[in-house]
N, C-alpha and C positions, 0 to 999 in steps of 0.2 A: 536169567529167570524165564520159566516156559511160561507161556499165555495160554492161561488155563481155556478148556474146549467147552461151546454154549451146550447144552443139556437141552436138544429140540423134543426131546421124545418126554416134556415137565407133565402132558396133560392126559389124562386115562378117559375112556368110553364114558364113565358115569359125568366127568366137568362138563365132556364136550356136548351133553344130550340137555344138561343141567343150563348150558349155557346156551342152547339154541332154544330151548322152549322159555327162557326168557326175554328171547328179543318176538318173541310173537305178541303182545300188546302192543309192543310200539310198531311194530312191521305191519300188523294187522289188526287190528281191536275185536274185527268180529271174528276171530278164530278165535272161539271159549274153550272147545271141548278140547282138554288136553289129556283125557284119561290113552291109554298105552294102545286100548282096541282101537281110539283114531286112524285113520287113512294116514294124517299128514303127520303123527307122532309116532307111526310106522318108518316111515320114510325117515325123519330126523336120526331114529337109532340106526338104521343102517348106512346113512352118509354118517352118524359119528360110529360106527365100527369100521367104514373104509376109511373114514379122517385119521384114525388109531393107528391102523396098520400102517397107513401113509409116513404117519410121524416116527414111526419106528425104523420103516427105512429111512427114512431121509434122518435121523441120527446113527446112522452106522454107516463107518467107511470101509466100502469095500478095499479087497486087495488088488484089485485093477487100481482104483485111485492111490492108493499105497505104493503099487510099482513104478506110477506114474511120476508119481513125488520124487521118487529114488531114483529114477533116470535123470529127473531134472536137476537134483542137486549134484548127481555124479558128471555130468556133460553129455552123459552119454546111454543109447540104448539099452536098459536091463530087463530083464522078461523072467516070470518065476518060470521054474521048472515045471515039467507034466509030473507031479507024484501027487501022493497021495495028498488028503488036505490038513492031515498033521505035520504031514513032512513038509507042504508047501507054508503053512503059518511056522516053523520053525528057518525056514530057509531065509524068508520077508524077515522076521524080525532079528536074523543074524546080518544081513544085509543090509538094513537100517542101522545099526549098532557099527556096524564097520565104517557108512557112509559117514556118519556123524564123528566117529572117531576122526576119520581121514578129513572133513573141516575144522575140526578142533586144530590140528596139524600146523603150526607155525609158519608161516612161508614169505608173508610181506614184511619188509623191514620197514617200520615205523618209529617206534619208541626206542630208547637206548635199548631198556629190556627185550626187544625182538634182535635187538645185533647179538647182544649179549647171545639170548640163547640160539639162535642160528650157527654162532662161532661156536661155541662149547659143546652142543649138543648135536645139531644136525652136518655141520663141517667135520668134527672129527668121528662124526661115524659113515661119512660119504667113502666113495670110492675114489676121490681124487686125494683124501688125506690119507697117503700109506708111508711115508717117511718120517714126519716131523709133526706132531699133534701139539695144539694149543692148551696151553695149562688155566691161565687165564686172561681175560682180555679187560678194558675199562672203554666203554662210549662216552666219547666227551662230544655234545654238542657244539654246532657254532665253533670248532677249533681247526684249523690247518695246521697240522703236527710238520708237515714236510717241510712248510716255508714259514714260517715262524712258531714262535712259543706259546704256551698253553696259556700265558695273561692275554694275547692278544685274539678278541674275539672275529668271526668269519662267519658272515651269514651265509647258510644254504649249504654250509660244510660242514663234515660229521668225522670226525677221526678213532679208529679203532686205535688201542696201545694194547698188542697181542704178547704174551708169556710166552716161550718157548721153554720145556722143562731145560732148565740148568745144566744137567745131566750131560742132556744130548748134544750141548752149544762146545761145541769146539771151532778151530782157528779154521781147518781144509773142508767147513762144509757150512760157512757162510751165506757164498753165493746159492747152497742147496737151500738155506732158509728165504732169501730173499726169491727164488722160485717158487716156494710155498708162499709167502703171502702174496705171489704174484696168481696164483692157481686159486689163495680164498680171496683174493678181489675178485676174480674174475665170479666165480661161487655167490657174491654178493650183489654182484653189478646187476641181474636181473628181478633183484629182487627190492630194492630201493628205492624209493620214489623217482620219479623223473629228472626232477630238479635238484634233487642231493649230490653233492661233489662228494666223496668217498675221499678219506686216505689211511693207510693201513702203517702203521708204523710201532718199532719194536721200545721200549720203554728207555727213557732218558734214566742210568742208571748215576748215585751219587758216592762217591765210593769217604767210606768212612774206615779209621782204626780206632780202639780201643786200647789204652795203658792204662795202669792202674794196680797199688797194692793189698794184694787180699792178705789179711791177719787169719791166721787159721787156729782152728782149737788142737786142743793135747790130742792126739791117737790116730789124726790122720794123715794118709800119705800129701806131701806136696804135690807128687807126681798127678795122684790122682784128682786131686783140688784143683790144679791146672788146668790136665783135662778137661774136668768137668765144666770149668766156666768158657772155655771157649768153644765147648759143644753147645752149651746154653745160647752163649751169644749170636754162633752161627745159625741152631735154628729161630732166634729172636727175630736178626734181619732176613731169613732166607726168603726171597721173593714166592714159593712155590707149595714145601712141604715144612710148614713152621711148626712144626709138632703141638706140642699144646698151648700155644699161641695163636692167637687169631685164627682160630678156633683149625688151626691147622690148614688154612689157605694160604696164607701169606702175607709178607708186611703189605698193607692198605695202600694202595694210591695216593700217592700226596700227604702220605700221615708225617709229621714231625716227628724229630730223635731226638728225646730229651733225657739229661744226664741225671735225672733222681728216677727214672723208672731203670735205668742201670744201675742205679745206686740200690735198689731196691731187689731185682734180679740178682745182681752177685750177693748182697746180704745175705738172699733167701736161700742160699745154698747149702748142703748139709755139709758143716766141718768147715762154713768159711764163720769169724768169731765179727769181723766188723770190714770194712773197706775203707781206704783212705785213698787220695790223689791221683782220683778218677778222674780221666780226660776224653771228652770226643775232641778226634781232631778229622778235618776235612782232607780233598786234595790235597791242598795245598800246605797242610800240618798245620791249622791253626786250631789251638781250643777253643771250644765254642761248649755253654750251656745248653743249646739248643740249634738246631741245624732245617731249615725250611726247606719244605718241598713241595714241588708246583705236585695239581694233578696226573702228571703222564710221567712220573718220576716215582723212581724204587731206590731202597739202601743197596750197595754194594760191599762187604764187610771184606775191608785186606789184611787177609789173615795172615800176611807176611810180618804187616807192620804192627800187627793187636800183637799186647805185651802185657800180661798178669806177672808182678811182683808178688812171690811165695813168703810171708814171713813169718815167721814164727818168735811170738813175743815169751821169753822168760824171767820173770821177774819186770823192773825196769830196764829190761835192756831186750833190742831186736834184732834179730839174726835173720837177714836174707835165705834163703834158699833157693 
């Protein structure tokens, strides 16, 4: 919010002549004659026309004090140009306008919100990020991701859990990503409090499959019903580019996999009629109704192991496809 500026120049010739010729009974009792041809009611209107002009300047700020202001905020030296004085008041108030932009300018890490946009926004448009760009990141305060888990809290420590688009993650360029977050530490390290321990680390992923029999309606292909649900389902968990899910960022940090919002997703499908003997299983293949997940944890969907049942109900009786 700006701090609105005091209004010195509030009093005009007529207040200030109004307001000397009544401190003359108490100033002096025997000065009676206050008509304008007076000596001393001479004198009052021309110290209140120079008091006038006085207060006039002293509410306007010159552009010396103007350039001054803008040096000081910038660190450094700035001087208007010799032009004209249209061109000098358009030069000052472009220069103003940049200085201010350039402290709006994000730069200290304090709040999760300043890592956040540091990583997102000022790291992947730096010159040290030419390889490998971050999709997206989550600040967890008070956690050491490196040496222990996300319940176990750590004063003074701050842990980045950075995205790396999917895409680009292959097996022969691992160590290239672990060089990147070794290049946005280092991006980070001056800009974080003194006392902050920093750890940068890539997301604890939980790798889940899907089985389950879709009943489909008369007139459509199996092929394509299949399809269909396992593109849904992939962009449902896809940590990155979730299509019209999550509002197309990606599955949430820490969010639970619960089996009636799949039961609900495959339903919703066009040319699927109902679903039955829906399973999340984990690792490990067990079903579970619901599957937790700490904060620094994303779904992993294996698509090897997800398996949609095609059937096709005619009359009382079902026929696999």
């Amino acid at each position: 919010m700006n701090l609105p500026l005091p209004n010195l120049d509030y009093r005009t010739y007529a207040d200030l002549v109004e307001e000397a010729i009544s401190q003359i009974p108490v100033e002096y009792p025997e000065w009676t004659d206050h008509n304008p041809t007076d000596t001393g009611i001479i004198l009052i209107e021309l110290l209140a026309w120079l008091t006038e002009m006085t207060l006039y300047r002293v509410n306007q700020v010159p552009d010396d004090n103007y350039t001054n202001f803008v040096s000081l905020l910038k660190g450094n030296q700035w001087n208007l140009p010799n032009v004209s004085a249209t061109e000098r008041a358009k030069k000052l108030q472009a220069e103003i306008q940049k200085t201010l932009l350039d402290l709006r300018q994000r730069y200290r890490a304090v709040t999760t919100e300043d890592y956040e946009q540091l990583v997102l926004q000022d790291w992947n448009k730096s010159k040290n990020c030419t390889e490998l760009k971050i999709a997206r990141v989550k600040c967890l305060p008070q956690r050491d991701l490196e040496n222990n888990d996300a319940n176990t809290f750590a004063k003074g420590h701050i842990s980045l859990v950075v995205v790396v688009p999917q895409d680009n993650i292959q097996d022969n360029i691992q160590d290239n990503i672990q060089k990147n977050i070794q290049l946005l530490f280092d991006f980070l390290e001056p800009r974080k409090l003194l006392t902050t321990r920093l750890h940068i680390v890539e997301p604890e992923y939980i790798t889940v499959n899907i089985q389950g029999d879709l009943i489909i309606e008369d007139g459509y292909k199996p092929e394509d019903i299949r399809d269909k649900a396992k593109t849904e389902v992939k962009l449902f968990f896809h940590p990155c580019n979730s299509g019209k899910y999550w509002q197309g960022k990606g599955w949430p940090f820490g969010r639970s996999v619960y089996l009636s919002e799949l039961y609900k997703l495959l339903d919703d499908l066009e040319g699927v009629d109902f679903v039955e003997s829906l399973k999340i299983q984990n690792e490990n293949d067990r079903s579970q109704s619901e599957i937790t997940l700490t904060e620094n944890q994303l779904v992993e969907l294996d698509k090897h192991n997800s398996k949609f049942k095609i059937v096709v109900q005619v009359g009382n009786e079902r026929k696999e496809i």
